[in-house]
PDB file with one MODEL, atoms N, CA, C and O in Angstrom:
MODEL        1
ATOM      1  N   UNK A   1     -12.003  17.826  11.106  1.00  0.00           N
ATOM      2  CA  UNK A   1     -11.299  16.822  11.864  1.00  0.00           C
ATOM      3  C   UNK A   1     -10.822  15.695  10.936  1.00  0.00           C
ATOM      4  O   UNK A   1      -9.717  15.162  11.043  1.00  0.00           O
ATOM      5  N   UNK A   2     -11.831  15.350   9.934  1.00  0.00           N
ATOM      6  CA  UNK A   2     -11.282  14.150   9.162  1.00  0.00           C
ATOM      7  C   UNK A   2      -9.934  14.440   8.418  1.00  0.00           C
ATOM      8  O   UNK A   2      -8.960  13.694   8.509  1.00  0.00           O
ATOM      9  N   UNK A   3      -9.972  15.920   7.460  1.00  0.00           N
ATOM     10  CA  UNK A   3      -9.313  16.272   6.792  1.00  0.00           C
ATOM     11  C   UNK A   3      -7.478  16.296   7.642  1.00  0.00           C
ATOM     12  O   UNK A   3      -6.388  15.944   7.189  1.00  0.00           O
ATOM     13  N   UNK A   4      -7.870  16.869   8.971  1.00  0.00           N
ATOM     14  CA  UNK A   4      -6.726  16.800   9.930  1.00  0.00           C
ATOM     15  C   UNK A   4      -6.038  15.735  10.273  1.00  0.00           C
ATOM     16  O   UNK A   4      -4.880  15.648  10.680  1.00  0.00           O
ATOM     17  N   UNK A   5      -6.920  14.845  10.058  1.00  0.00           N
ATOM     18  CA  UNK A   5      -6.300  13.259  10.833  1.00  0.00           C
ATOM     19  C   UNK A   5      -5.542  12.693   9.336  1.00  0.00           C
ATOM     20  O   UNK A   5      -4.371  12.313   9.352  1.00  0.00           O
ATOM     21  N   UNK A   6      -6.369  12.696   8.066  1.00  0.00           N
ATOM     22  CA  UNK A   6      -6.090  12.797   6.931  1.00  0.00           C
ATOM     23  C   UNK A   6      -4.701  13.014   6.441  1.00  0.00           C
ATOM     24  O   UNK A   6      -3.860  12.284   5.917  1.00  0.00           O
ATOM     25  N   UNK A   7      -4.752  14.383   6.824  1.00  0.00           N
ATOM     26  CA  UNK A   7      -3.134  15.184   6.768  1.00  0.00           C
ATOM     27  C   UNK A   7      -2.238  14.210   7.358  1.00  0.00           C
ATOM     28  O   UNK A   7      -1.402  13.517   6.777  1.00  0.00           O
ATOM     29  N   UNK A   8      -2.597  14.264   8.903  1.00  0.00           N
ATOM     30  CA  UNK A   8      -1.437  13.328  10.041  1.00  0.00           C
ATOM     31  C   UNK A   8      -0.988  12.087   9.359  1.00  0.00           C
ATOM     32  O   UNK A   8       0.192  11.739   9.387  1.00  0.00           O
ATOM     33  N   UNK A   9      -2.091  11.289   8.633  1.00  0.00           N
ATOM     34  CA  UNK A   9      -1.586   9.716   8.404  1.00  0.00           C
ATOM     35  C   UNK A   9      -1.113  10.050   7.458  1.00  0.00           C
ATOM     36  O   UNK A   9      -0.226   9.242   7.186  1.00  0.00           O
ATOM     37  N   UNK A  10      -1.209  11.259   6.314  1.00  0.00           N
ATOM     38  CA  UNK A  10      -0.287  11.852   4.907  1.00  0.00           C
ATOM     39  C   UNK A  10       1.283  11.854   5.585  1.00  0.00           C
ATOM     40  O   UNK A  10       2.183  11.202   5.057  1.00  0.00           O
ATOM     41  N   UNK A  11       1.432  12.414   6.434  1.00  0.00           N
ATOM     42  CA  UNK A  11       2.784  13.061   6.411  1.00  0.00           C
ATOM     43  C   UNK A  11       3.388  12.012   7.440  1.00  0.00           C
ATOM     44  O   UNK A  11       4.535  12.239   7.824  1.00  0.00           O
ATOM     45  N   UNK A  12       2.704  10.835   7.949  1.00  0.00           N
ATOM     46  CA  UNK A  12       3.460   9.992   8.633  1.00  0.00           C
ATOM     47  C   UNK A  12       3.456   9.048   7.208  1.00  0.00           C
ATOM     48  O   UNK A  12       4.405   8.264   7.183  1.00  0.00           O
ATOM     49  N   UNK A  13       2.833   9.004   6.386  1.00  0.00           N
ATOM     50  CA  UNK A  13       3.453   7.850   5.520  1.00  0.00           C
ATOM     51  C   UNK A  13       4.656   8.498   4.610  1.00  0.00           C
ATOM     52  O   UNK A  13       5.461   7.829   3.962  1.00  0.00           O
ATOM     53  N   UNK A  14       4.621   9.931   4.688  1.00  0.00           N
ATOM     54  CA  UNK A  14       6.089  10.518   4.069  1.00  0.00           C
ATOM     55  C   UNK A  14       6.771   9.941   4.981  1.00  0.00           C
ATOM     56  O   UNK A  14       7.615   9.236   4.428  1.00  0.00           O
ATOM     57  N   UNK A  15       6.817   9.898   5.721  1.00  0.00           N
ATOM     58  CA  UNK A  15       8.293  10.071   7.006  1.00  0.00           C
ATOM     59  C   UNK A  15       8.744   8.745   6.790  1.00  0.00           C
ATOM     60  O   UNK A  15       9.949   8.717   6.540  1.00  0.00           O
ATOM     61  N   UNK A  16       8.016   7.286   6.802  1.00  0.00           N
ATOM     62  CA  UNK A  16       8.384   6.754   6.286  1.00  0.00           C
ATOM     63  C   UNK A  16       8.511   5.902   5.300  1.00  0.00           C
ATOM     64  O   UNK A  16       8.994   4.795   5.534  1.00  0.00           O
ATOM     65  N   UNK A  17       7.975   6.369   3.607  1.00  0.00           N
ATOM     66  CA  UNK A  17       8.561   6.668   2.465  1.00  0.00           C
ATOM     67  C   UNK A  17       9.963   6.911   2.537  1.00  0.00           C
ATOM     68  O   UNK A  17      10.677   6.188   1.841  1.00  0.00           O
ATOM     69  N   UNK A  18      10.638   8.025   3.434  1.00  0.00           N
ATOM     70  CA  UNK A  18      11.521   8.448   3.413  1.00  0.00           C
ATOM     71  C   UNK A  18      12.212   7.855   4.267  1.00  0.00           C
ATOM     72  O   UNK A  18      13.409   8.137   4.201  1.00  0.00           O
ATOM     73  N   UNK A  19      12.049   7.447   4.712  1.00  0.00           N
ATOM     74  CA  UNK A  19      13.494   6.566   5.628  1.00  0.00           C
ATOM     75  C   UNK A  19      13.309   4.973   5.033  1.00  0.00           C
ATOM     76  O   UNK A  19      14.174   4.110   5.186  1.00  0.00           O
ATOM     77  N   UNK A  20      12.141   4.776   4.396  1.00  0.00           N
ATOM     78  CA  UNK A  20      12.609   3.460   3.366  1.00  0.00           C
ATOM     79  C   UNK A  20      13.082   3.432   2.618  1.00  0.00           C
ATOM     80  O   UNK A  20      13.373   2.340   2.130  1.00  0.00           O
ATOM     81  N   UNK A  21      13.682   5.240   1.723  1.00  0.00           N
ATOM     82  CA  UNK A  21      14.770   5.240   0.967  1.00  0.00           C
ATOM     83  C   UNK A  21      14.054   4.718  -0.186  1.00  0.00           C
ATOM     84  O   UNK A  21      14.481   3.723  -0.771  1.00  0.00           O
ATOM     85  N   UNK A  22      12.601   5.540  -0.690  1.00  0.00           N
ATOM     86  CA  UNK A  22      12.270   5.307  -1.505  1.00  0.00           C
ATOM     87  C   UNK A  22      12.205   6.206  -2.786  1.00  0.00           C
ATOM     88  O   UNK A  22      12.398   7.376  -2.456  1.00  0.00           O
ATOM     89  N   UNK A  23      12.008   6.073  -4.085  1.00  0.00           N
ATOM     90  CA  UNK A  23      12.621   6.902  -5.247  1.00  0.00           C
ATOM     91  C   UNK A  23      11.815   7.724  -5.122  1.00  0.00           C
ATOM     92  O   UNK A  23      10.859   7.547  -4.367  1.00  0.00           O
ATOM     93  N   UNK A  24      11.976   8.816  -5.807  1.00  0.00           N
ATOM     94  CA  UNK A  24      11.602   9.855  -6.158  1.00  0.00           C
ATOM     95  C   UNK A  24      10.017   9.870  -6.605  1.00  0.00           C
ATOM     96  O   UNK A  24       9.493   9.184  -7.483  1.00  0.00           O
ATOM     97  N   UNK A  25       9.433  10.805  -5.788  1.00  0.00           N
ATOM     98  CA  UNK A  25       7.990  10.560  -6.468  1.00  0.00           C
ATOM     99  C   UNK A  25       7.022  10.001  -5.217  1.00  0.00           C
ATOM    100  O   UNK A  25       6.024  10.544  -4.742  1.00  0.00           O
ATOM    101  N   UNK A  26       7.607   8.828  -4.873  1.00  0.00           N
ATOM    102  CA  UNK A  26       6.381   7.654  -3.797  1.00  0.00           C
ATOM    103  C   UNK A  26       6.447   8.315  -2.621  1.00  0.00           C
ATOM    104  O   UNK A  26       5.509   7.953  -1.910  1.00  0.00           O
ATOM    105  N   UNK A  27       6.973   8.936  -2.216  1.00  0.00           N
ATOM    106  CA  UNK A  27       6.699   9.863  -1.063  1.00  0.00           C
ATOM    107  C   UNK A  27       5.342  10.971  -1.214  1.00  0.00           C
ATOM    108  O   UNK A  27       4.868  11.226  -0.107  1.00  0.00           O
ATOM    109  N   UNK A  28       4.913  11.395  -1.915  1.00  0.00           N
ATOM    110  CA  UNK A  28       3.962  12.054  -2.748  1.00  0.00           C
ATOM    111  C   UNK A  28       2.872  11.353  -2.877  1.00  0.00           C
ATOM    112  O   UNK A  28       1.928  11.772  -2.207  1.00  0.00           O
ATOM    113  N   UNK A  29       2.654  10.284  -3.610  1.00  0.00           N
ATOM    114  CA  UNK A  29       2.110   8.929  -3.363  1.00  0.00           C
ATOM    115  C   UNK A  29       1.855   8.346  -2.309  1.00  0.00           C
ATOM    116  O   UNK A  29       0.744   7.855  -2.506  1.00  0.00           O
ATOM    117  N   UNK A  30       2.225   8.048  -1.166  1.00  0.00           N
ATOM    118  CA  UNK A  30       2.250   8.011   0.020  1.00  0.00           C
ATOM    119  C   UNK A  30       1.280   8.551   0.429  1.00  0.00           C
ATOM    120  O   UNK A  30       0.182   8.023   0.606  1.00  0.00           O
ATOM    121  N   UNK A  31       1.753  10.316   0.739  1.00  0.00           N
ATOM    122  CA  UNK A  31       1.024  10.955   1.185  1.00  0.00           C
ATOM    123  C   UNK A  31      -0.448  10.916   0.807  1.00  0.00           C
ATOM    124  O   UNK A  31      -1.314  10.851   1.679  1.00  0.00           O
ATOM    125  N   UNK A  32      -0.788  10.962  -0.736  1.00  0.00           N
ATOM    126  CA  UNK A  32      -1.838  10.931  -0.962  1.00  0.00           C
ATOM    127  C   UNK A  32      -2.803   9.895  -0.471  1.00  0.00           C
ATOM    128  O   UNK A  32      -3.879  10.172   0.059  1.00  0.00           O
ATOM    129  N   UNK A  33      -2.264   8.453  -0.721  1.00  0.00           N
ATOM    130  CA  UNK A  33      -2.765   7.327  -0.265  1.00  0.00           C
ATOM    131  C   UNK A  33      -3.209   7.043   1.769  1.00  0.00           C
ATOM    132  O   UNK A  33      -4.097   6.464   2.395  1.00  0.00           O
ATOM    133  N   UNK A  34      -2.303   7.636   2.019  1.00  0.00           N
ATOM    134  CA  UNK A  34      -2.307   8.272   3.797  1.00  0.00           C
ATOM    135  C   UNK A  34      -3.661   9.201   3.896  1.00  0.00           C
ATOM    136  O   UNK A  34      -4.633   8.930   4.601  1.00  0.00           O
ATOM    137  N   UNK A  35      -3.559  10.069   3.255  1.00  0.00           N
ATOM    138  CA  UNK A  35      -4.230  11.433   3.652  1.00  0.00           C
ATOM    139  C   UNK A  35      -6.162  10.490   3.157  1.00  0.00           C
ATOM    140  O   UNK A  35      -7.178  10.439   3.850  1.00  0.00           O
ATOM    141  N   UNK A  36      -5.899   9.919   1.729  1.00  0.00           N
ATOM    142  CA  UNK A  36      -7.483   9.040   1.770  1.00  0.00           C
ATOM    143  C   UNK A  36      -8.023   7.961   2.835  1.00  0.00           C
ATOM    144  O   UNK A  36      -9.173   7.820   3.250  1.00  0.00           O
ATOM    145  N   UNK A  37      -6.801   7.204   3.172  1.00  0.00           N
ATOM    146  CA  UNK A  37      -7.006   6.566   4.009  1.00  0.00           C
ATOM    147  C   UNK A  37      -7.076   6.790   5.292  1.00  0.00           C
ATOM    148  O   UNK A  37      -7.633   6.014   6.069  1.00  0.00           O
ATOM    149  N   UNK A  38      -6.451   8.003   5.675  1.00  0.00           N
ATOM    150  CA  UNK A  38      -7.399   8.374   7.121  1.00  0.00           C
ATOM    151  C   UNK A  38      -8.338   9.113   7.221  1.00  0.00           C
ATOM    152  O   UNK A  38      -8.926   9.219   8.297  1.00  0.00           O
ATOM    153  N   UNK A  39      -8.752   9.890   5.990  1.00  0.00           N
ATOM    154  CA  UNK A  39      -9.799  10.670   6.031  1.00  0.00           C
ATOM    155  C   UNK A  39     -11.210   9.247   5.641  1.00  0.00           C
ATOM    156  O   UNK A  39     -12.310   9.475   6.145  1.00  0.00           O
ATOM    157  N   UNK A  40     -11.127   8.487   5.153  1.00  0.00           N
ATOM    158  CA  UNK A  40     -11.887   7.580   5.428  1.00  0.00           C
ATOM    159  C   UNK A  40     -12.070   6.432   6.744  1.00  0.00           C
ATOM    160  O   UNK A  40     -13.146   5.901   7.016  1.00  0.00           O
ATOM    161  N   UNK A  41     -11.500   6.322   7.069  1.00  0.00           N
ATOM    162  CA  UNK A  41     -11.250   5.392   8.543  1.00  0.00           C
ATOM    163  C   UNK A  41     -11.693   6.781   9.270  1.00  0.00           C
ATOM    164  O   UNK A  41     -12.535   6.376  10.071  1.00  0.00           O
ATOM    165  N   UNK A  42     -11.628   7.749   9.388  1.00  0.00           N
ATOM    166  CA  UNK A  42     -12.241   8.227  10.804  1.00  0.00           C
ATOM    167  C   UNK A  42     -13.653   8.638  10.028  1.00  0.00           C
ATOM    168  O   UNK A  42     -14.469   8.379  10.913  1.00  0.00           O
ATOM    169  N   UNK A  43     -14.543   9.202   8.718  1.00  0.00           N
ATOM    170  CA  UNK A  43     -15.579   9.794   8.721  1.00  0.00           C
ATOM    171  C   UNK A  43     -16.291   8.163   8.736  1.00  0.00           C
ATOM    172  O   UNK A  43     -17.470   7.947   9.014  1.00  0.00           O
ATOM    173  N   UNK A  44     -15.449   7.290   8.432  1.00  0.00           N
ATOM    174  CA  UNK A  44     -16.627   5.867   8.630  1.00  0.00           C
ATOM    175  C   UNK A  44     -16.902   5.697  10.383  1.00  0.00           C
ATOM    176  O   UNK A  44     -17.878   5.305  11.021  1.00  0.00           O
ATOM    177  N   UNK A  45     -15.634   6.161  10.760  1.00  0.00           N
ATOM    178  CA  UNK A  45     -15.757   5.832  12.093  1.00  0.00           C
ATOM    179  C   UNK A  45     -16.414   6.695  13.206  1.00  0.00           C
ATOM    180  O   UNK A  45     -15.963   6.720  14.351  1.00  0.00           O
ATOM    181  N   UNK A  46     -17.336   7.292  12.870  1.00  0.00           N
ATOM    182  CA  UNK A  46     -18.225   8.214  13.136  1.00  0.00           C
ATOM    183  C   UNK A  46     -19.524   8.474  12.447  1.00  0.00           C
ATOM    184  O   UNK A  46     -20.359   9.378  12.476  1.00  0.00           O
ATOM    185  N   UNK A  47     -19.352   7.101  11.683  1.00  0.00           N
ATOM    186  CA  UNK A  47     -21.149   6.204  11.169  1.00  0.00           C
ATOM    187  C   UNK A  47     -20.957   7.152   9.894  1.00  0.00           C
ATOM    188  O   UNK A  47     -22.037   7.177   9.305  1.00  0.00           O
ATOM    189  N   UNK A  48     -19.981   7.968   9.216  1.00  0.00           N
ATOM    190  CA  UNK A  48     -20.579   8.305   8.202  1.00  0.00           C
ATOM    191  C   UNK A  48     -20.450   6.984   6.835  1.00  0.00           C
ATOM    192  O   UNK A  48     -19.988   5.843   6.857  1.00  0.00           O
ATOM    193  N   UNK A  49     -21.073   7.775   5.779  1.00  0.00           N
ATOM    194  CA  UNK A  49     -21.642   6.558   4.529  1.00  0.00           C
ATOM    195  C   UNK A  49     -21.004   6.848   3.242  1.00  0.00           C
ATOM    196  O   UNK A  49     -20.253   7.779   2.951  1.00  0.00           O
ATOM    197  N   UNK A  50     -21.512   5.716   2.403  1.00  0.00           N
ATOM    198  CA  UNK A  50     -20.590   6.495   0.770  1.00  0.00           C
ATOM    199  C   UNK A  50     -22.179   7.564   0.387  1.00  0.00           C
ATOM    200  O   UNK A  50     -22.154   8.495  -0.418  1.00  0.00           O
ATOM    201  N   UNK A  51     -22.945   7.306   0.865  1.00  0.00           N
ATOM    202  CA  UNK A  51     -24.412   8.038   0.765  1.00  0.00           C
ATOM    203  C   UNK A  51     -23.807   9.639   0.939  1.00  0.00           C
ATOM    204  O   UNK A  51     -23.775  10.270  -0.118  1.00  0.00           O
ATOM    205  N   UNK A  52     -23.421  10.213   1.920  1.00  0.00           N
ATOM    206  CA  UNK A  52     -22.793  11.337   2.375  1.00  0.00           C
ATOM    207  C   UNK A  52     -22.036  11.819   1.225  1.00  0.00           C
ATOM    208  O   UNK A  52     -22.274  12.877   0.642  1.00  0.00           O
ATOM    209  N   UNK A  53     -20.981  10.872   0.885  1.00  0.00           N
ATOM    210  CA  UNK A  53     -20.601  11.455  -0.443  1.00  0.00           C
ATOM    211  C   UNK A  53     -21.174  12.148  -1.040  1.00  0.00           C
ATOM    212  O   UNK A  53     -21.294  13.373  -1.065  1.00  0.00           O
ATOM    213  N   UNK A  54     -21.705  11.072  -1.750  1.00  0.00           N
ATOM    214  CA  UNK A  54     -22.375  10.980  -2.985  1.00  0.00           C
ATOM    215  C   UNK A  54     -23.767  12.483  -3.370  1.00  0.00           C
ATOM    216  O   UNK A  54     -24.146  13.160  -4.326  1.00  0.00           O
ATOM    217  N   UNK A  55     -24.036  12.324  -2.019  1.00  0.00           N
ATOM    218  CA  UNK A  55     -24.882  13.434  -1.905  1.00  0.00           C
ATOM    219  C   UNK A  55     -24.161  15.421  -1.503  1.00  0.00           C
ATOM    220  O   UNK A  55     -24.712  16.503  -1.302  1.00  0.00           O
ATOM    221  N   UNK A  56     -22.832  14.977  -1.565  1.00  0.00           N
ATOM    222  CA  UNK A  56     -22.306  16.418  -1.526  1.00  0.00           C
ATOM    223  C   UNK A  56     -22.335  16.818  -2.953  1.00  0.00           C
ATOM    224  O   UNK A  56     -22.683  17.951  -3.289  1.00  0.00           O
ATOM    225  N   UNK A  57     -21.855  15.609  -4.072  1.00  0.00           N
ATOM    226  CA  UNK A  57     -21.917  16.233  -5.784  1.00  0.00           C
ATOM    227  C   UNK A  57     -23.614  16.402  -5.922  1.00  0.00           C
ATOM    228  O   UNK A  57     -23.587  17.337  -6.723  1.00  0.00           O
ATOM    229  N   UNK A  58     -24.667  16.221  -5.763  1.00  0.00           N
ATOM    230  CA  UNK A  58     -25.390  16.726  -6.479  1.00  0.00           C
ATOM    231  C   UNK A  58     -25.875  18.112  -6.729  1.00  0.00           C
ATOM    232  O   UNK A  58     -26.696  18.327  -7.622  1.00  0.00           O
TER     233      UNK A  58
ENDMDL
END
């Protein structure tokens, strides 16, 4: 679910990247910055932690 919502706020910050008529590249950028930022706003928003992280690398 996070990864999904993730995606959604990715490809709505393309959409508009792209109708702000921005250069080449920041649309990409965008997305990436979208896709972290909603995959964090919803696993916080469902009490998860940076603990959770942190504990998937070991």
């Amino acid at each position: 679910m996070a990864v999904g919502t993730g995606t959604a706020a990715g490809i709505v910050a393309v959409i508009l990247a792209q109708l702000a008529g921005a250069r080449p590249g920041i649309p990409g950028f965008a997305f990436g910055a979208g896709f972290c930022l909603g995959f964090i706003l919803l696993w916080r928003g469902f009490g998860g932690t940076t603990q959770d992280i942190k504990d998937l690398f070991r």
